[in-house]
Every structure is written in structure tokens, then in C-alpha cells.
Residue, then its C-alpha position, 0 to 999 in steps of 0.5 A: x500500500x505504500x506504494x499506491x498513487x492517490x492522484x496524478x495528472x494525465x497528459x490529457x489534463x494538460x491539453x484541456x487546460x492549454x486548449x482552455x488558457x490558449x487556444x490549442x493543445x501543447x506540443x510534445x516539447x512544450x510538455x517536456x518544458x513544463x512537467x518538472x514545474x508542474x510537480x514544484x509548484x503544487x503544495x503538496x504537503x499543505x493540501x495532505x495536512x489540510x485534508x488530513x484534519x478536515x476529514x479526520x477531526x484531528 
């Protein structure tokens, strides 16, 4: 079980939002030059937390 993915974000989330915020979808090498970016920028630690005491009254 420690192993287990909770979420992860597709390819496909990528395009709906690059279709949605310009117009079209990204090209392979523009996907290249945002994944790593993606990942940094996501608050993980403080959205676990967070869900961690709303959901389990602690």
C-alpha cells in the first residue's frame, strides 16, 4: 500500500487546460518544458495536512 498513487495528472489534463488558457493543445516539447514545474509548484504537503484534519477531526 505504500506504494499506491492517490492522484496524478494525465497528459490529457494538460491539453484541456492549454486548449482552455490558449487556444490549442501543447506540443510534445512544450510538455517536456513544463512537467518538472508542474510537480514544484503544487503544495503538496499543505493540501495532505489540510485534508488530513478536515476529514479526520484531528
Amino acid at each position: 500500500m505504500s506504494d499506491r498513487i492517490i492522484y496524478s495528472i494525465k497528459t490529457e489534463d494538460l491539453q484541456t487546460v492549454a486548449r482552455e488558457a490558449i487556444g490549442r493543445a501543447l506540443t510534445e516539447a512544450e510538455i517536456l518544458k513544463i512537467e518538472d514545474s508542474i510537480a514544484e509548484r503544487i503544495p503538496w504537503f499543505e493540501i495532505i495536512e489540510g485534508v488530513i484534519h478536515e476529514k479526520n477531526d484531528v
